[in-house]
Steps between C-alpha positions, in 0.01 A plus 500: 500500500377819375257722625217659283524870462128636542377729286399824587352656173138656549201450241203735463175439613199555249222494760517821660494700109219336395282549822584893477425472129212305538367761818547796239314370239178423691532806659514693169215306369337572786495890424443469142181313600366767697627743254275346213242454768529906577498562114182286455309730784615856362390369134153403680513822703542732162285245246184615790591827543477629129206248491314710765625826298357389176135423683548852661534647167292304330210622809614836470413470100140310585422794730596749319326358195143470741588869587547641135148296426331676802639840372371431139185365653450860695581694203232351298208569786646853526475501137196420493395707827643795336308458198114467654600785735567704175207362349315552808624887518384542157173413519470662827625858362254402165228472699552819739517684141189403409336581886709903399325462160208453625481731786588805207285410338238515794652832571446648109148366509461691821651823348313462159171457724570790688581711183126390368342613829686872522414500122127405489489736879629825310392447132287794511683707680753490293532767152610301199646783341678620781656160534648458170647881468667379830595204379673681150633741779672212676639321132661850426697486824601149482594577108659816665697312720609249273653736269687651739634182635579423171692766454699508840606130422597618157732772644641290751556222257861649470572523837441151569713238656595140343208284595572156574220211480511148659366264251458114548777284321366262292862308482601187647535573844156767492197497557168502273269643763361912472650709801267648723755773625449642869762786597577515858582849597498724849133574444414127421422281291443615075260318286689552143417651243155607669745721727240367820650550835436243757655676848695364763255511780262294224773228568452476900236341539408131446708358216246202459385387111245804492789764614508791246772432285415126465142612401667733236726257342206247485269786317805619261523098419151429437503862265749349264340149509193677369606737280766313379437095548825409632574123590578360821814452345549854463332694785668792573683555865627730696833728466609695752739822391660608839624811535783590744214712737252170442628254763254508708260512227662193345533298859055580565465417155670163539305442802195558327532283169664200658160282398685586192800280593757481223280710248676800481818659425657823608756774320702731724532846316671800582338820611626718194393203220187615277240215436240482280235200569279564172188632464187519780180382508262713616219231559791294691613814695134484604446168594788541692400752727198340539630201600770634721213707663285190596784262632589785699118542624512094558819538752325740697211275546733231591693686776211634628360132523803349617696766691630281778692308183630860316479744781421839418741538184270693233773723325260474216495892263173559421506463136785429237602710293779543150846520563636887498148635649539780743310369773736217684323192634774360691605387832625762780878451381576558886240212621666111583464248250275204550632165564272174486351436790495882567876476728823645432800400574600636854123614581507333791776686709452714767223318676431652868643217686514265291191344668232427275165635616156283461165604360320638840814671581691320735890395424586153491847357553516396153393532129092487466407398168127654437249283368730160583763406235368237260618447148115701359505817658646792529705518796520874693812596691387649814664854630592607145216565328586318186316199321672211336313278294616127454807431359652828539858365605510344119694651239161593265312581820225255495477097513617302201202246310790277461791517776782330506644398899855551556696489853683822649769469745417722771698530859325691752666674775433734759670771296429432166367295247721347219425342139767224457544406133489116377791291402686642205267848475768807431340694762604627832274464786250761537487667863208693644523688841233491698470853667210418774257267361501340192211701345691760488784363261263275300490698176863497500484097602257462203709735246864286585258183445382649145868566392585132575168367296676712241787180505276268419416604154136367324301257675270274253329671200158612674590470841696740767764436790330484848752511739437273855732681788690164681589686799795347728463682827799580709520562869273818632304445111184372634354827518623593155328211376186545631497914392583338144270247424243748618567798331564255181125355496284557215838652312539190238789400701483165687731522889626127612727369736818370326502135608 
């Protein structure tokens, strides 16, 4: 019998593929679940973030929108601020006309009373016949005179340069108002055509409403209102013609028409340049002088009523006089200008010891301000001599009606005092060195602070910058400090601790 061979032939098993298959593909599903899951989250993640960008933006827009409101909102009030404060200036300088009127007219009545009494007092001493042969006497000279006047302007008539006139233009871009032309020369100030010579030292004193030239603008205005009716349309205003020697006549005269604000205009002409300004009036020419002559009697009073407020500046000629007379009415060419508050730049160095000495004589360790410091009086520096009146560390000298706050950066040290510029000002810092006490560097503290005011441009129509001193004080700056808010009192300008 025969055996059965056994078969040895091996067969694949399908189990083990399919479980490594099977593992695989749950595994992959796996991932691509938490891949989707991941995608979901980063489109979440972006969908909020430009969500929060677009309310940023549209926050930024709302704000900005309140912000351009508020800025239209301000520009109306200062609209209409600027507006009643021109009114307001108007019928201020209307009615100080009339009070001028009035007071020259007071001042004829006197003179035509006084006339009546010398009159009526030497009527019979007086020869009637003697009288009128010296008046015909007199008309023959003047008729003399005349002629020969005549005839020296016809001889030189020849000889005569090109004359050159500045007229208004009428165009597009001029102006419809009459010029009242002022020429500003070494001597002074030139009434044109009436050739009357307002001096220099006429310019020093108080350059108030009821200064000199102010006075003679207002009585040249009110002559052409009368004589010739103009509108308020048309009033004239002032022209200044600067001549290359007139600086200093120009800068007093700006000083002293600055009630006057934009009402003006100025020429600059060269020294050699012939102008003619028309013809004189006598009778203007008169009132002139006149008036001239009485606002220069009124500052008198006024520093003599008030001298702890102007000091003793009186620079005042005694009468004025026409331009090319041979008698010269003007300042001491040698003698130091004036500056408001009666300082100068620099008139405080060389102090004994820099010590500043009280009232009974005794020295004190440190700045005595005479009289206290408040914001009404004049405050007196003591050991100098000198008298500032409030608000002299200002640009204009005196304390603005309307003034407009704004911080200044200052660090204090033990060495020196510096003015550190705002965010995005194009200015470098502005360093002071303090020699031995700070009052005697203060002018040149006050002039660096004047040059950076000069950054800031125009405050708001009517009003002027008042600058408040945040002072960050270094190490050994306590001292400093102290010497600085003290000599600063009563000066316009506010001293604070920077917080």
């Amino acid at each position: 019998m025969r055996r059965r061979k056994r078969r040895n032939d091996v067969t694949p098993t399908m189990f083990p593929f399919l479980a490594v298959l099977i593992c695989t593909m749950g595994a992959l599903i796996a991932l691509l679940v938490i891949g989707v899951q991941q995608a979901r989250v980063h489109a979440n993640h972006l969908v909020d973030q430009r969500s929060e960008e677009q309310l940023a933006k549209e926050e930024d827009l709302r704000r900005q929108q309140i912000q351009l409101e508020d800025y239209q909102w301000e520009k109306e009030v200062l609209i209409a601020n600027r507006e009643e404060k021109a009114e307001q200036l108007r019928q201020s300088r209307l009615k100080l006309a009339n009070v001028e009127t009035h007071i020259n007219e007071l001042y004829d009545k006197v003179r035509l009373l006084k006339a009546r009494r010398d009159a009526l007092q030497n009527r019979d001493a007086l020869d009637e016949d003697d009288t009128t042969q010296e008046q015909l006497d007199a008309l023959r000279k003047e008729i003399e005179s005349a002629t020969a006047a005549l005839k020296a302007l016809q001889d030189g008539q020849s000889k005569r340069k090109d004359t050159f006139a500045i007229l208004p233009y009428k165009g597009l871009n001029g102006t419809i108002h009459r010029p009242i032309y002022l020429e500003c020369t070494s001597e002074g100030v030139v009434f044109q055509p009436e050739g009357v010579l307002l001096p220099l030292s006429d310019l020093q004193g108080p350059l108030g409403p009821g200064n000199p030239l102010d006075a003679g603008l207002r009585t040249i205005r009110e002559f052409y209102d009368k004589h010739a009716g103009f509108q308020d349309d048309f009033k004239p205003y002032p022209l200044i013609v600067v001549r290359p020697d007139g600086v200093e006549s120009y800068g007093r005269a700006m000083a002293a028409i600055k009630s006057w604000k934009d009402e003006f205009g100025y020429e600059l002409i060269d020294e050699d340049v012939n102008l003619t300004y028309g013809n004189p009036q006598p009778l203007l020419a008169a009132e002139i002088q006149t008036s001239l002559r009485r606002a220069k009697e009124r500052q008198k009073t006024l520093i003599a009523a008030m001298p702890s407020r102007f000091g003793s500046k009186s620079g005042f000629s005694n009468n004025s006089s026409s331009r090319g007379s041979t008698q010269s009415t003007s300042a001491d060419p040698t003698a130091r200008p004036q500056y408001p508050g009666g300082r100068s730049p620099g008139a405080n160095r060389g102090a004994n010891s820099g010590r500043a000495s009280s009232g009974n004589g005794q020295q004190d360790s440190e700045t005595h301000i005479a009289g206290g410091g408040g914001n009404g009086g004049a405050s007196s520096m003591s050991g100098t001599g000198q008298s500032r009146k409030p608000g002299w560390a200002l640009p204009d000298g005196e304390v603005p009606r309307t003034g407009v706050h704004r911080p200044v950066h200052v660090v204090c040290e033990i060495d020196k005092l510096t003015i550190v510029p705002g965010r995005g000002e194009q200015i470098k810092p502005l360093v002071t060195k303090i020699n031995d006490t700070v009052y005697d560097n203060i002018d040149e503290f006050i002039a660096s602070l004047h040059t950076y005011m000069d950054t800031w441009g125009l405050s708001v129509v009517g009003g002027q910058w008042k600058p408040e001193l945040s002072v960050e004080i270094k190490p050994g700056g306590g001292a400093r400090f102290r010497e600085l808010r003290t000599v600063l009192q009563g000066s316009g300008v506010e001293v604070q601790v920077r917080r």
